[in-house]
N, C-alpha and C positions, 0 to 999 in steps of 0.2 A: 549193447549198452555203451552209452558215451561220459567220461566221467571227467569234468573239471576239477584239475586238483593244482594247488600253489607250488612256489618252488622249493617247498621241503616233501613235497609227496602226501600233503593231505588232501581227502578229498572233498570240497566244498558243496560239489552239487553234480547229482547223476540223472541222466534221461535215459528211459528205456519206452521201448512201444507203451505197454501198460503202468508204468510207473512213475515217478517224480521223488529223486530224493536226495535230501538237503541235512547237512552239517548245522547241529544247532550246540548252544551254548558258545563259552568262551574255551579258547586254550588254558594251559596251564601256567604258559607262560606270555599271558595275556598284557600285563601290566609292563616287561621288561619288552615287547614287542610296541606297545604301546607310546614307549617313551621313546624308542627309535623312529616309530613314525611321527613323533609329533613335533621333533626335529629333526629331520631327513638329512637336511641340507644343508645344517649350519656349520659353518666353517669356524674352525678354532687353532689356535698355532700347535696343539700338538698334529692337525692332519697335517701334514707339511709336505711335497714331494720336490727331490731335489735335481735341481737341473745347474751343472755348471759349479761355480759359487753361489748361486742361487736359493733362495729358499720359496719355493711357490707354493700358495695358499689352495688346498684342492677346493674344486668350486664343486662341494655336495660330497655324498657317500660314491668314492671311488674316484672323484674328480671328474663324476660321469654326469652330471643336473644338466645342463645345459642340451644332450647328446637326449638323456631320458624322457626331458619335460619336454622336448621336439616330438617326439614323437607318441607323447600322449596327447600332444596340442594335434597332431596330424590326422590322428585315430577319433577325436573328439569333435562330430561336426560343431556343435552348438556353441562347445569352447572355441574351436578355431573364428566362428563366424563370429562371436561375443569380441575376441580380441584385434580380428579389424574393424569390426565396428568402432572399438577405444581409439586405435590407431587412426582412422579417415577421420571420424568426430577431432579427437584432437590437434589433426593438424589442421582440420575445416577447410577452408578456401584459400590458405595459404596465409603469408605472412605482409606487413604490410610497416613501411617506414614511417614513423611522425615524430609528432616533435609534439611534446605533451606543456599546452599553453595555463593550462590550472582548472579548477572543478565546478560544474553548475551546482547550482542550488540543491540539486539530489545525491551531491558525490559524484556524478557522471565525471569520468575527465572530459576537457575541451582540447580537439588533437589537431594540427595543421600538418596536411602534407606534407612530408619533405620533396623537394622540386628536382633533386641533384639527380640527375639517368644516371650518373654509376652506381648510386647506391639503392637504384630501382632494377638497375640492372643484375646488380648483384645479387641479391635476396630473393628475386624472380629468376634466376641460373636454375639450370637444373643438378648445378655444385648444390646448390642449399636444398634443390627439392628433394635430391636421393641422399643427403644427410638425414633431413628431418623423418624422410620415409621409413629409412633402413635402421635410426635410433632408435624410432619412435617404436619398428616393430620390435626389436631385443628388449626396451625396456618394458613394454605390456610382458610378451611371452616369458622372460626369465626375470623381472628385475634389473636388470644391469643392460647399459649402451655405455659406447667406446666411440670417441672422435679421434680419428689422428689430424691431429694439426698441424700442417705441411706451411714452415715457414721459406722467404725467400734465398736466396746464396747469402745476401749480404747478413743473414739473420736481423731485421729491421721492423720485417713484417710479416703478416702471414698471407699466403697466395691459396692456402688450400684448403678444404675440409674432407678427410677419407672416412668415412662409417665402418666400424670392425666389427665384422663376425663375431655375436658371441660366442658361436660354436669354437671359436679357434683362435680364442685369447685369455692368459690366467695371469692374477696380481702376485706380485712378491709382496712378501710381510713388509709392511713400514717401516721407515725411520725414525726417529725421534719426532722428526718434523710433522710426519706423518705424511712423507712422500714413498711414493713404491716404484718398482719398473713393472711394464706392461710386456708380458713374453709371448709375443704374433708366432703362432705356428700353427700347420695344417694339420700335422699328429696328435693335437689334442682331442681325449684325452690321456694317449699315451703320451711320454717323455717326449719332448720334441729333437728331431734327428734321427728319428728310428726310421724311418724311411727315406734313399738316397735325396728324392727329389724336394724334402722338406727345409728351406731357408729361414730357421728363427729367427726376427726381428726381437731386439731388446729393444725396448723407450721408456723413457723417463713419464710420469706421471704428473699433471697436475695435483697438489693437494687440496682435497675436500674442504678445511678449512678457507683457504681465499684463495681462487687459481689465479684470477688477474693478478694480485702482489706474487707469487709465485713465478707467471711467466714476466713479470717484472724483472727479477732477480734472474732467470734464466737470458734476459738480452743486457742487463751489467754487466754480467760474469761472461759474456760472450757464448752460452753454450744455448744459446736458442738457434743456431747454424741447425741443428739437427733436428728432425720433427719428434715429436711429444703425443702424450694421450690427455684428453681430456676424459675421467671417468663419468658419466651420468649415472646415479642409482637410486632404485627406490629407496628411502632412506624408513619405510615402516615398518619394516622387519625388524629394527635394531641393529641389524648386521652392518657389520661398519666394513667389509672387507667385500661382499658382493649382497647386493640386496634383494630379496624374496618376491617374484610374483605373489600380484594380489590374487590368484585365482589358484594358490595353494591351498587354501584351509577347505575346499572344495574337492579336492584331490584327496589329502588325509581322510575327511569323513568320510568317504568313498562313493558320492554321487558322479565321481569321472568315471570309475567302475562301472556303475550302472546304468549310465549312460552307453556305456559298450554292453554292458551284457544284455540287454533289455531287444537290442534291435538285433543280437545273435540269436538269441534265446528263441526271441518272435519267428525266425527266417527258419530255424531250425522247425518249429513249431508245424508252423507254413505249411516247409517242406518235405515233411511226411506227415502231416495231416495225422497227430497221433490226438489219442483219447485216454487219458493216465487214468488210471482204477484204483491208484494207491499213492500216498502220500507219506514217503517216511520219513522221520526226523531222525538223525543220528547224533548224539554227543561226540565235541570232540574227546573228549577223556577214553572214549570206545578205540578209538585210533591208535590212541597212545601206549593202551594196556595189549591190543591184541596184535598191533603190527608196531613195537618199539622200531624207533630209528636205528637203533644200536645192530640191530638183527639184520639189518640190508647193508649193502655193499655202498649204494649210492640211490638216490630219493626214486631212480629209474627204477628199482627192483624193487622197491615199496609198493610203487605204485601198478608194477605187474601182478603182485599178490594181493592186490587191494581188489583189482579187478576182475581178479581169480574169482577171489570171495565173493565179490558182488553178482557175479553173475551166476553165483550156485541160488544168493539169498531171490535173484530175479528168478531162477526156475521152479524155484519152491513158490514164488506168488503166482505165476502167470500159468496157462496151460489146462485145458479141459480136466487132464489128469489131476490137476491140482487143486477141482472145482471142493469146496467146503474142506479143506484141508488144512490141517493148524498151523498155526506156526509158534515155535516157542523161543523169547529170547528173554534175557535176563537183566538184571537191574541192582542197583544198590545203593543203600541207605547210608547219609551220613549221620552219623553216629554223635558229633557236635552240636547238629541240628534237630534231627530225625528226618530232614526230606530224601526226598526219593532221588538218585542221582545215577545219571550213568542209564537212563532207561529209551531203547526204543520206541518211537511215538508209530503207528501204523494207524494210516485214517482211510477209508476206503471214499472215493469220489464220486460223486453219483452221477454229475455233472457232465457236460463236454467241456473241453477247453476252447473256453472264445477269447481269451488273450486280452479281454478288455482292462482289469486291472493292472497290468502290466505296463498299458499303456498311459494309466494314472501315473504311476512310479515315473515312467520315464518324463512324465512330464515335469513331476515334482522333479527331477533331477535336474531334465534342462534347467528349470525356473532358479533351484540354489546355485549354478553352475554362474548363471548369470546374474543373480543376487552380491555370487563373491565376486565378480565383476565390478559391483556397484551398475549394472545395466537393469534397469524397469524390465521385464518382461512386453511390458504393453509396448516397446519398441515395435517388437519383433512380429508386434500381432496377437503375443503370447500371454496369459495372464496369471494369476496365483496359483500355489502349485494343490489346492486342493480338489482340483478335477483335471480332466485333460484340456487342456488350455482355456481352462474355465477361466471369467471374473473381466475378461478385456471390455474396455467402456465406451472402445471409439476413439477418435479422431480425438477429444481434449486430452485422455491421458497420454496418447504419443507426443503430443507437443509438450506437456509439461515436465513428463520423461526426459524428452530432450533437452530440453530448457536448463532442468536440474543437473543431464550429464554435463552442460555446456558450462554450468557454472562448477563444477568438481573437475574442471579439467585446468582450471588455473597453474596449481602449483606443477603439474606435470609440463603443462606450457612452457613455465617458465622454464624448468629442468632442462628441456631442449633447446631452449634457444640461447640458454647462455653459451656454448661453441661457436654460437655465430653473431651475438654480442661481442663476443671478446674479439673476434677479427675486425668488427667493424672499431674498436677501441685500441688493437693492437696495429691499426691504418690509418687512424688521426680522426679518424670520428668519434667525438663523446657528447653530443647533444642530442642523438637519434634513439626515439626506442620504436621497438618492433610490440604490435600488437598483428594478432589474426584474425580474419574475415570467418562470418559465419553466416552462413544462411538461414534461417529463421521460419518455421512453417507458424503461417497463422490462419484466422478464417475467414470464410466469404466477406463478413460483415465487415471487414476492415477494408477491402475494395482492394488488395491482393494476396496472392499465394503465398510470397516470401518476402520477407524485408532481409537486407541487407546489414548488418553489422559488425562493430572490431569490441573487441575481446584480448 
């Protein structure tokens, strides 16, 4: 018998040759577990961990989000491939210099190239392309992207754009101003210095309110000598200190879950070729009464006694000797109510296992996985999650899919490009804006595959 269990030692779900059996109802302390998950990650000044005279903001439970949501991004095909999709869509065909002359009759803007090669050359560097790359992917996957802004000696100008790891960067609390330091180290998310070869960088922070009048104030006062962070976040979380992927509320309801457990579950399936005869349902409250926490050492010895039991309750179901053989378990009434609580459910299956519902579920999961995305399924080929990739229409729903991700990628655009706005304004250019190229799928009947566009 193989038994899935969480990290307090309960067990969710068990396979055995002839059986299938599953953890039903809620915990007891369903609602206090509840409100931990439904904010995992938000950061508050009492989390506080201290580096230095420092006061650092943990990013999540433990100061671990960035380190955890990595690797549920890694484990997660459909989420991984949902979130470059965001990333290549939104940075599209790159970025592109004009000079915005006033609007046609529809609102369209009317743009004139800009002519100047340095400022083509610039924006076309591959300084701007592994900026926008390497932002663009922290702020899908976590919320939050980090520019270091590498000014000259003379502090006059800026020469550089660096991209920071969000694996290996945390905010100090604000100032009044509501500016903070950015503390660069490879030990996060432990204390930085705990390891010889770890060099912490302090820098100063742009403020969210207006960073241009900010690095203003830093080349008066003479301290723009030194490089700086610009912060990028999603600002829809509320969080004002590090900001929430969109593709958490996805995670909490547990469709990232079963999106893993669906293709283990199948492989497992697969690979011993079983045929379940039984069906059992177990309350949690059965857990809680007959194996208390208090009574083990640590969740490891729970769950060796758990597995104990279970495999006496599988000898008593399976087994020629055991053919027409009772089984007796027990149950109990609330007394507030009068329902039945606490009771074993035993359903015997007539059926084989052909896995095809399962494969429903996991489609429904891909499908919300990429809903909290804001990604159409029909992208992907995929379509509404009420069959297995049932409901796709063809070639017009992927263009209009597209169409609609192109126009919800505005304000994220702009998110990124102000870092490299502000070099081209902290270097004596202020009449250039940057807009991006997009490729456009349309149909035969238009007499080509793709038009060209800025956005």
């Amino acid at each position: 018998m193989e038994i899935l269990f969480n990290e307090k030692g309960i067990p969710l779900m068990m396979t055995s040759s002839s059986a299938f059996l599953e953890t039903t109802g809620k915990p007891e302390n369903y609602i206090q577990e509840k409100l931990k998950i439904l904010s995992p990650y938000a950061s508050t000044l009492e989390d506080i961990v201290k580096y230095k005279d420092y006061q650092v903001i943990s990013w999540g439970k433990n100061n671990h989000f960035p380190h955890a949501a990595n690797k549920q991004i890694t484990t997660t095909s459909v989420l991984n491939t949902g979130l470059k999709f965001l990333r290549s869509l939104t940075i599209g065909q790159g970025i592109y210099p004009c000079k915005v002359l006033g609007y046609d009759d529809k609102g369209n803007e009317v743009l004139e190239a800009v002519k100047d090669p340095k400022i083509h050359q610039f924006v076309n560097s591959r300084m701007v392309r592994r900026c926008l790359e390497k932002v663009s992917r922290d702020y899908f996957k976590y919320g939050n992207g980090a520019v270091q802004m590498i000014p000259d000696k003379a502090g006059s100008s800026i020469v550089g754009l660096n991209p920071l790891n969000a694996l290996y960067y945390r905010y100090t609390v604000p100032d009044a101003w509501g500016a903070c330091k950015c503390i660069v180290s490879s030990d996060w998310p432990d204390k930085p210095g705990t390891h010889q070869t770890d060099k912490p960088q302090i820098l100063d922070c742009l403020m969210d309110y207006d960073p241009d009048l900010h690095m203003e104030w830093m080349k008066v006062a003479g301290k723009m000598k030194n490089s700086f962070v610009f912060p990028i976040r999603d600002s829809w979380s509320n969080n004002d200190y590090y900001g929430e992927p969109i593709w958490l509320p996805s995670y909490i309801l547990g469709w990232v879950d079963i999106a893993h457990m669906v293709p283990m579950f199948l492989k497992k399936a697969y690979k011993n070729q079983i045929t379940w005869k039984w069906h059992v349902q177990i309350p949690y409250s059965y857990w809680d009464k007959k194996f208390p926490e208090d009574q083990y050492k640590d969740p490891n010895a729970r769950k060796d006694a758990i597995t104990k039991h279970m495999d006496k309750v599988e000898t008593n179901l399976c087994g020629l000797e055991n053919a027409e053989k009772p089984l007796f378990t027990n149950y109990a009434v609330n007394e507030a109510n009068g329902k039945v609580e606490e009771e074993w459910k035993i359903t015997a299956l007539d059926n084989k296992y052909k896995g095809g519902e399962n494969l429903v579920t996991s489609a429904a999961a891909n499908s919300e996985i990429l809903f909290s995305l804001m990604v159409n399924p029909n992208v992907f080929g995929a379509g509404m999650p009420g069959g297995s990739y049932a409901g796709n229409q063809g070639g017009s729903n992927i263009r209009e899919a597209f169409l609609v991700n192109i126009a919800n990628a505005w304000i994220d655009r702009q998110n990124l490009l102000d870092p490299i706005t502000m070099v081209l304004r902290a270097n004596g250019v202020k009449d250039v804006e940057l807009r991006f190229r997009n490729t456009i799928l349309t149909t035969l009947d238009t007499g080509a595959g793709t038009q060209k566009t800025l956005s």
